[in-house]
C-alpha positions in Angstrom: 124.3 49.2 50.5 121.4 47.4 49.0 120.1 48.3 45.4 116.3 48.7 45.2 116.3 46.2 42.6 116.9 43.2 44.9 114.4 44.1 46.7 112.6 40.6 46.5 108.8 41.6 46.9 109.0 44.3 44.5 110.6 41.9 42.3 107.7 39.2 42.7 105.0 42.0 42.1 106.7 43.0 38.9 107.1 39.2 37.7 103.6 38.2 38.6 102.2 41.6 36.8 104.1 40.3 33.9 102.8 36.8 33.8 99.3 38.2 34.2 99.9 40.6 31.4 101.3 37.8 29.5 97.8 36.3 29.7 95.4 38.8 29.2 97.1 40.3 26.4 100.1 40.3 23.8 103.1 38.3 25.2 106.2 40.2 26.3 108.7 39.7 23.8 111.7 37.0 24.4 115.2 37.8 23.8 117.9 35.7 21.7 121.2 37.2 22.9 124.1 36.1 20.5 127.7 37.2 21.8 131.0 36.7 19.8 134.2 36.7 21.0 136.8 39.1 18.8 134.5 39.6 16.0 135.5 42.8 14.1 134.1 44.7 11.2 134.5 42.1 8.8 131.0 40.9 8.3 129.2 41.0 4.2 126.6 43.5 6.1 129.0 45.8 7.3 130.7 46.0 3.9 133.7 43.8 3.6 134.0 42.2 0.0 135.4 38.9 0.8 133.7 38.2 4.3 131.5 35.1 3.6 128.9 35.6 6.4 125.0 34.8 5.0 123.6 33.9 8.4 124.7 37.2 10.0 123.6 38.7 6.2 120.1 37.6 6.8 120.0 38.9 10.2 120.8 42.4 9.2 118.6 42.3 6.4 115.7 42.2 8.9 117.1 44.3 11.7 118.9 47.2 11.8 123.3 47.8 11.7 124.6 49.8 14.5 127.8 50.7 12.3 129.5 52.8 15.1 129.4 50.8 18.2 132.0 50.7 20.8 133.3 48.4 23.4 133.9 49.9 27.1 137.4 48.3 27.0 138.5 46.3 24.4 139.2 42.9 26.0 136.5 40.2 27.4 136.1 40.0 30.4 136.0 43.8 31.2 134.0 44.6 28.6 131.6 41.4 28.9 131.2 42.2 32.9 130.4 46.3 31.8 127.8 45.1 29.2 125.8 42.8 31.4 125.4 45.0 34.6 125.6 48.3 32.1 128.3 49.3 34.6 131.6 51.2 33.2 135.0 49.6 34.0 136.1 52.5 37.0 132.9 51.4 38.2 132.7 48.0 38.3 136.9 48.5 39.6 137.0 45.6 36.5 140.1 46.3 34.2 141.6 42.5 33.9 140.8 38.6 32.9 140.5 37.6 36.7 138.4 39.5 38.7 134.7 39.3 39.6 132.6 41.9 40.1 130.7 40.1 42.6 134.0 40.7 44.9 134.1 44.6 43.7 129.9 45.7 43.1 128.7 42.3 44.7 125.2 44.5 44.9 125.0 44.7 41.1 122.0 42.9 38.9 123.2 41.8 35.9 120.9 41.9 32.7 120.0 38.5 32.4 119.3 38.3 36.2 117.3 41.3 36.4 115.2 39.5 33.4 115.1 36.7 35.6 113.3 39.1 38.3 110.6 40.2 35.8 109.3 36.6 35.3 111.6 35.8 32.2 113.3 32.0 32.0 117.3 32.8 31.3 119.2 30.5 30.0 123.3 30.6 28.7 125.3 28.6 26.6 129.0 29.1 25.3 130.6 32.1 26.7 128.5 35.1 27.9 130.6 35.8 31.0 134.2 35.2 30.7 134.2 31.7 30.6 136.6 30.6 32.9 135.2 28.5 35.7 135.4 31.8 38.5 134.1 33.6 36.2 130.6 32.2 35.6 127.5 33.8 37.5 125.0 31.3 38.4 122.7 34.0 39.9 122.4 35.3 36.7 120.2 32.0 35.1 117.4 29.9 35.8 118.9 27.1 35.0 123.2 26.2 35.0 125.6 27.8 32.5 126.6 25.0 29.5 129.9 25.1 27.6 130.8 28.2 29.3 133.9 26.9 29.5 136.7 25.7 26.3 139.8 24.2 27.3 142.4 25.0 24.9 142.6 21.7 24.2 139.1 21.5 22.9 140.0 23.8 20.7 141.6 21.0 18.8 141.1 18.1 16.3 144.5 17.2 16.0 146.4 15.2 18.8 149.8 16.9 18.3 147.5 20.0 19.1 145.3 18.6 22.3 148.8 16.9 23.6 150.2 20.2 25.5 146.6 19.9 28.0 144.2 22.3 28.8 146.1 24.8 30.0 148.8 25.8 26.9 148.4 27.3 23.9 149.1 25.3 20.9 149.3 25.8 17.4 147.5 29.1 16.3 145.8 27.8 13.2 144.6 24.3 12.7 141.9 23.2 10.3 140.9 19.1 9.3 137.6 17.6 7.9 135.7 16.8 10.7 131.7 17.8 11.6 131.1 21.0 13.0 129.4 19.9 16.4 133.1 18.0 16.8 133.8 21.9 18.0 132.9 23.6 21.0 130.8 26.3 19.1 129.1 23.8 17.3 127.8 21.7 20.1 126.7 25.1 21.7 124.9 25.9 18.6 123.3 22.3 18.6 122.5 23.2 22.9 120.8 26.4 21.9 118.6 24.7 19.0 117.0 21.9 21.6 116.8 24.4 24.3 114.7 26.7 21.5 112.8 23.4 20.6 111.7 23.0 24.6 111.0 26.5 25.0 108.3 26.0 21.7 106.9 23.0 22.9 106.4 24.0 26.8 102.8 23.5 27.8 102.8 27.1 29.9 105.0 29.3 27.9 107.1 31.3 29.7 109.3 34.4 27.6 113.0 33.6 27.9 116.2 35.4 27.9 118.2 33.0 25.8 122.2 34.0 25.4 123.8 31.9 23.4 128.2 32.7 23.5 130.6 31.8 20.5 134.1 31.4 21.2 135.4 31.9 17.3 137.1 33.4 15.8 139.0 34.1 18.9 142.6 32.3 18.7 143.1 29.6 17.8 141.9 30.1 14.4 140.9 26.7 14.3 137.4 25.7 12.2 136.6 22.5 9.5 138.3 22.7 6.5 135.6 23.3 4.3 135.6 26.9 5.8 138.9 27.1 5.0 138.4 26.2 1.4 135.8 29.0 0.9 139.3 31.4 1.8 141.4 29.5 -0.1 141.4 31.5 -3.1 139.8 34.8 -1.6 141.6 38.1 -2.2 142.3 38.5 1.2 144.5 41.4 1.3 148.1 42.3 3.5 147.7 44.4 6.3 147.0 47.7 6.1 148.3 50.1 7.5 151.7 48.2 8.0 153.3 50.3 10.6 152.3 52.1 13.9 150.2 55.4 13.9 153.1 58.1 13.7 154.3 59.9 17.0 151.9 57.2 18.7 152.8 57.1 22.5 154.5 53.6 23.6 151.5 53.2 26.0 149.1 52.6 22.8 151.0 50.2 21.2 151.9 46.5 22.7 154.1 43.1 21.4 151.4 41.3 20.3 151.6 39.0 23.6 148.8 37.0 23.1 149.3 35.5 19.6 152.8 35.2 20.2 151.6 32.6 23.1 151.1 30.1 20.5 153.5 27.5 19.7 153.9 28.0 15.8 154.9 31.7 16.5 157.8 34.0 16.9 158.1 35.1 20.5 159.8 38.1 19.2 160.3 40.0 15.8 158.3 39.8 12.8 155.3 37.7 11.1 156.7 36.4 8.2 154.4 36.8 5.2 153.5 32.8 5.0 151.8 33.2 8.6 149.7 36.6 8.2 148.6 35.0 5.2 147.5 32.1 7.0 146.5 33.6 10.1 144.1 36.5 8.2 142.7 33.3 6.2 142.1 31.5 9.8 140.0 34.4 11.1 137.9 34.5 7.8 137.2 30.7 8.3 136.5 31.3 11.7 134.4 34.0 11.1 132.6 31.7 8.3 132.1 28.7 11.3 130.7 30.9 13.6 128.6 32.4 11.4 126.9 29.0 10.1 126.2 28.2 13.8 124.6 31.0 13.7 122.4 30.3 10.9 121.5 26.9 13.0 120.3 28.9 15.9 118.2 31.7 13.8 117.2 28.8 11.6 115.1 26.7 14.5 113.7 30.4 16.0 112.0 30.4 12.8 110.8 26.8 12.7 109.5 26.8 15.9 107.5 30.0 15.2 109.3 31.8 18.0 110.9 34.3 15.7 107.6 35.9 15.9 108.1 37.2 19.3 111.6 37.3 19.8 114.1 40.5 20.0 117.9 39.2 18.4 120.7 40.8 19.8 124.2 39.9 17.6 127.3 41.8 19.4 130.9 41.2 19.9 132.9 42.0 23.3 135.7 43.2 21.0 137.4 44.1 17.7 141.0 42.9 16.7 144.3 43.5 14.7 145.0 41.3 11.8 148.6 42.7 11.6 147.1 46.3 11.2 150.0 48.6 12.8 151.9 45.4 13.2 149.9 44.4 15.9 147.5 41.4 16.5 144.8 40.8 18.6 143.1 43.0 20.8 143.9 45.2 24.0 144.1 49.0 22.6 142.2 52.2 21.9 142.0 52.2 18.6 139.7 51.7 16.1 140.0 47.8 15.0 139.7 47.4 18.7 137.1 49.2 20.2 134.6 49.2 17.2 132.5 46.4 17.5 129.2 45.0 15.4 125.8 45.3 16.2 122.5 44.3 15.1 119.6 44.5 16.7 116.4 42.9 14.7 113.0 43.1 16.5 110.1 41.6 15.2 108.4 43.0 11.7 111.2 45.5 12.2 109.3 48.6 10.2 113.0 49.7 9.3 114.4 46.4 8.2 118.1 46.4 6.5 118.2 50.1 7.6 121.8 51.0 9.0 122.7 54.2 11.7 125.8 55.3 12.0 125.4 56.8 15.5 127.6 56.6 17.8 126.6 54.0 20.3 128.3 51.7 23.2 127.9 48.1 24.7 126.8 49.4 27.7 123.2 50.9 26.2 122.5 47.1 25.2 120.9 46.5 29.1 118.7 49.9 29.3 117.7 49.2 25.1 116.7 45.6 26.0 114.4 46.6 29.2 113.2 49.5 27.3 112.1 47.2 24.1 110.2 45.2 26.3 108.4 47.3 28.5 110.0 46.6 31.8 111.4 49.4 34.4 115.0 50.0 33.5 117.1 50.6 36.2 118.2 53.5 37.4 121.7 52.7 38.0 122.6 52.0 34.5 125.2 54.0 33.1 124.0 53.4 29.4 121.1 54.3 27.8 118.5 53.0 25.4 119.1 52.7 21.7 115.4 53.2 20.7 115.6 56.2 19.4 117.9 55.2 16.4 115.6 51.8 16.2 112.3 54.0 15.6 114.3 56.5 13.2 117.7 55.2 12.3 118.8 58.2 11.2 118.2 60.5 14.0 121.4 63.0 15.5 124.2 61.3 17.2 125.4 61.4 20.8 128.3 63.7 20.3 130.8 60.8 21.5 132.0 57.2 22.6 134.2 56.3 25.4 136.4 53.4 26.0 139.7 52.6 27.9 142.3 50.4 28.8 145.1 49.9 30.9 149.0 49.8 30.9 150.6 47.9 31.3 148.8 44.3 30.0 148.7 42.1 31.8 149.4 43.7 35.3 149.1 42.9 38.8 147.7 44.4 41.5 147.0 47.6 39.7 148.3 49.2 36.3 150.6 52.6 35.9 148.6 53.6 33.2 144.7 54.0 32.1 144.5 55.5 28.8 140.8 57.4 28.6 139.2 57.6 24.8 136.6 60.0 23.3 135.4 58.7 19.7 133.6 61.6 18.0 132.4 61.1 14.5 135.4 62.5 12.9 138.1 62.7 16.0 139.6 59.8 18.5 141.4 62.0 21.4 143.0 59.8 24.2 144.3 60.8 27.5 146.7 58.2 29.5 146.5 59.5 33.2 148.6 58.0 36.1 146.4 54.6 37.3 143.6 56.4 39.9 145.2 60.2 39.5 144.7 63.7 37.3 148.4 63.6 35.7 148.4 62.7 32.0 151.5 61.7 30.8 150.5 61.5 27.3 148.1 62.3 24.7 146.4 61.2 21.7 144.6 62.7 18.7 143.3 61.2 15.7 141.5 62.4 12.5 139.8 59.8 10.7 138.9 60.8 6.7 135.2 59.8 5.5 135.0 55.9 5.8 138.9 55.8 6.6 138.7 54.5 9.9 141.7 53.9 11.4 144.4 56.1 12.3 147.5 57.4 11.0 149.3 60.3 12.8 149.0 61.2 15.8 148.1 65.3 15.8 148.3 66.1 19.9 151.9 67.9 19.4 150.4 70.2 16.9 149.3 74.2 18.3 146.8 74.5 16.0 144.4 71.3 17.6 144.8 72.8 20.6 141.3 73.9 21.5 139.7 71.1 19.7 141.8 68.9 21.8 140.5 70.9 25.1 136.8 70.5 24.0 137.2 66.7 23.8 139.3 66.4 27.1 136.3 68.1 28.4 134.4 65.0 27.3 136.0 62.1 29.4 134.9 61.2 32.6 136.8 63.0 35.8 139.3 61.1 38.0 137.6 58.0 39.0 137.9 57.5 43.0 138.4 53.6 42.1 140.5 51.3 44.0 142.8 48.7 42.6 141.0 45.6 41.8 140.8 42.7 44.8 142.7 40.1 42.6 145.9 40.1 40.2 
């Protein structure tokens, strides 16, 4: 069935009612649309101490903080793919790292595509998408993707490092003198500054959708030295909580596959306490890197007097354990997983360095961004716009989040298990249901204390939760009629 938004000559009207717009009166606004890739809380805006993260600072400072934003499934390429066609997972049928959802919703308009169809020039570099080469979307741009794609080798200065190809996983931290653009992220950075220097000096302007992807500090944790030697004496503390959330179901929990991929770590058994401290320093300099190519980027908007006219968007496609619950890296319900940063920072923002703490998801990113700049949202989106906490930041809440993920990780053809989540602002209740069916097999409940957010004993066993447990069950979505995805 064909969506009414492909519909090419309502799509031509729209774009050439925007361009005449565009000259008779104020401009529409661009957008600059910054992903990161396993970026959690730890960010100087969003409070943590030791974070060293002025670029992202400066951003805040002149937008606004969504403090309580959540992923739709806390891994990239679902969660990517559910941000940019504001789809959910069970309806995209998108739960793992390899499939399309041109082969399961081919009829979907993504958000930089459907800018595309209002007259905007969209443009990508680093990893918006997935990143891996089926995974790109060249309907989505005016132009082709750049550096969508890092080799693990590229990840790499050192040849011992680069040796294994670009296929393995090497070592999981790595960090030698050597100039930022020597990186991936920094030659997108340097991409993104001459595609903003074109954009300023084009003879017919034209407003853009420009996304610009970092890949840090996913693993590796790999960056110049000099941003490890701002951690090297930081008061980076253990993890904490240490252990697993009591009574926690085995379906929540998982082995910490993906760092253990690397070939400087255990395959099995514990971190010793030489490599969390050097792993927790590598995401801080990561963190750091990304965050100065940042600072390039927002630093040539301002030069070339685009800033003036141009809507910021700064999210990540995922949070991550640093050893919290003795797990690392991503891929589970909880808190350090699904909780993502945002900042949004429009133009003379009238509520500049203002922070909400409602509870918001990825997926209102496409309906807020039409909605700021005065197009038609579509009605198929499954989000909805964030204005209403961008005019008054603190307006009421939506009374909940949702999020999921699947069991087990990785899986092929389809998974036994999808565990279903309901963040509230003082409860986390998860249901995991047979894959596609209405039998739960386990459940979860959570109470998080004032700015304690993270979990600590699971309360579903207990009669006295009982109806507060019912009233959040009747929360989550119902069965989904989806169908096992088309690839492994």
């Amino acid at each position: 069935m064909r969506s009414r938004f492909t519909t090419r000559p309502r799509t031509a009207l729209l774009a050439a009612l925007l361009l005449v717009v565009s000259a008779v009166g104020a401009p529409p606004p661009n957008v600059l649309f910054i992903a990161i890739d396993d970026l959690r809380m730890n960010l100087g805006c969003f409070g943590d101490p030791v974070a060293l993260t002025p670029n992202i600072d400066r951003l805040a400072a002149r937008g606004i903080r969504f403090s309580r934003t959540y992923c739709q499934q806390a891994v990239c390429n679902p969660s990517r793919q559910s941000l940019l066609t504001g789809r959910r997972p069970d309806t995209l049928r998108v739960w793992n790292l390899t499939t399309h959802f041109r082969s399961t919703l081919p009829e979907a308009v993504t958000l930089p595509a459907y800018f595309k169809q209002q007259g905007y020039f969209a443009q990508s570099f680093g990893k918006i998408f997935h990143g891996e080469p089926p995974m790109a979307d060249p309907p989505s741009w005016s132009v082709p993707e750049q550096f969508e794609y890092v080799a693990k080798r590229d990840d790499y200065q050192l040849e011992e490092n680069r040796r294994p190809g670009a296929t393995q996983k090497a070592a999981a931290t790595e960090f030698v003198d050597a100039p930022d653009d020597n990186y991936p992220d920094g030659r997108v950075a340097a991409g993104a500054v001459a595609a903003l220097g074109r954009l300023a000096a084009a003879e017919r302007p034209q407003p853009f959708f420009l996304a610009v992807g970092f890949m840090k500090p996913h693993l590796p944790f790999t960056a110049p030295k000099r941003y490890w030697d701002l951690y090297e004496h930081a008061p980076l503390p253990p993890p904490e909580p240490a252990a697993a959330p009591t009574d926690a179901p085995p379906a929540a929990l998982h082995k910490s596959t993906e760092l253990r991929g690397y070939s400087d770590m255990p395959r099995q058994g514990a971190f010793t306490a030489e490599q969390i401290a050097r792993l927790r320093r590598g995401y801080y300099a990561a963190t750091s890197f990304t965050d100065a190519q940042i600072g390039r980027v927002l630093a040539e908007l301002e030069r070339t007097g685009l800033a003036r006219n141009t809507i910021v968007v700064l999210w990540s496609d995922n949070g991550f354990h640093l050893g919290e619950f003795g797990l690392w890296a991503k891929t589970t319900n909880y808190e350090n997983d699904t909780r993502v940063p945002l900042i949004i920072a429009r133009p003379a923002e009238p509520h500049a360095g203002a922070t909400t703490t409602a509870l918001t998801e990825l997926l209102d990113l496409y309906p807020t961004l039409t909605d700021l700049c005065g197009l038609p949202t579509p009605a198929v989106l499954e989000g909805r716009s964030l204005r209403p906490w961008l005019d008054a930041p603190t307006a009421p809440s939506r009374p909940a989040a949702f999020s999921q993920f699947p069991r087990p990780w990785v899986y092929r053809g389809k998974p036994d298990l999808m565990g279903y989540t309901v963040r509230t602002a003082t409860h986390r209740y998860v249901e995991w249901r047979r894959f596609g069916a209405a039998e739960v097999v386990a459940r979860e409940l959570y109470a998080y204390d004032g700015d304690r957010l993270y979990e600590t004993t699971n309360l579903a066993a207990r009669p006295e939760h009982a109806s507060l447990m019912g009233q959040l069950a009747a929360l989550l979505p119902p069965v989904p009629l989806a169908q096992p995805s088309s690839k492994p």
